[in-house]
N, C-alpha and C positions, 0 to 999 in steps of 0.2 A: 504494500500500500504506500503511494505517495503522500509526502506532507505536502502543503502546500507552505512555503515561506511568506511571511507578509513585509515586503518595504517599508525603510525606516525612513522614507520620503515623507516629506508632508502630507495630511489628506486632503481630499478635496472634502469642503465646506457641507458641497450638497450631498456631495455621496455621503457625511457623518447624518448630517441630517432627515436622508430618508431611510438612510442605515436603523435610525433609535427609531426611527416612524414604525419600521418596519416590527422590531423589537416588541413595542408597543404593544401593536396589535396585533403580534402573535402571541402573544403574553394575554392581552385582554379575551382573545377567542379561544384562550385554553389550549393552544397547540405548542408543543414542545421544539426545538430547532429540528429535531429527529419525523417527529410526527409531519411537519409542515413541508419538511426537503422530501417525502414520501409523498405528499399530497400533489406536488410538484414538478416530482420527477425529478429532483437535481439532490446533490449533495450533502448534506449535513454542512458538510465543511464549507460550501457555496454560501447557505446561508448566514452561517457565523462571518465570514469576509464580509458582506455583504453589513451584515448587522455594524461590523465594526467600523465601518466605511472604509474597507479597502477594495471592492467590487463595487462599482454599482448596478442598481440595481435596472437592466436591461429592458424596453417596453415590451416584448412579450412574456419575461417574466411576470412583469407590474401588470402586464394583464390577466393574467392565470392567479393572482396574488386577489386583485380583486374581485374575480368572476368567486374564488372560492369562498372571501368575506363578505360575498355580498356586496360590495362597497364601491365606488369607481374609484379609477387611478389616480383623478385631481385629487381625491381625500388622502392619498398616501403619498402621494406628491407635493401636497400641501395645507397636511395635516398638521394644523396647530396645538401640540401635542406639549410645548416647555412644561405646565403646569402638572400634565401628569406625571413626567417627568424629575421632577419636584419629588414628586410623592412614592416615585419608585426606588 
């Protein structure tokens, strides 16, 4: 099994912040990083990158991400989320 390494480069801004989006509301709808990369079809490990904002997160993902929550892509795109945040 490969790891994947993550770059000690800066991140990009948006990739952190639909990274914790994403965090979020997989946390809110009860899914595990395991359970959701299953629901997906991609990686465990895709998702945790992704979460941490070293991936971003790609529009056919972000659409499979929202067909599953129910939710559209603008809400994960620009989901105003600091608050919860806060509390997590």
């Amino acid at each position: 099994m490969q790891t994947v390494k993550a770059s000690k480069a800066p991140k990009d801004p948006e990739m952190v912040r639909v990274g914790r989006t994403l965090f979020t509301l997989r946390e809110r709808y009860g899914y595990t990083q395991e359970g959701l990369a299953k629901e997906l079809d991609v990686s465990r490990q895709y998702i945790s990158l992704i979460e941490a904002g070293f991936k971003p997160l790609q529009d056919r993902l972000l659409s499979k991400v929202a067909d599953l929550l129910e939710i559209t892509p603008l809400a994960i795109k620009r989901f105003d989320h600091e608050e919860l945040l806060q509390a997590a």
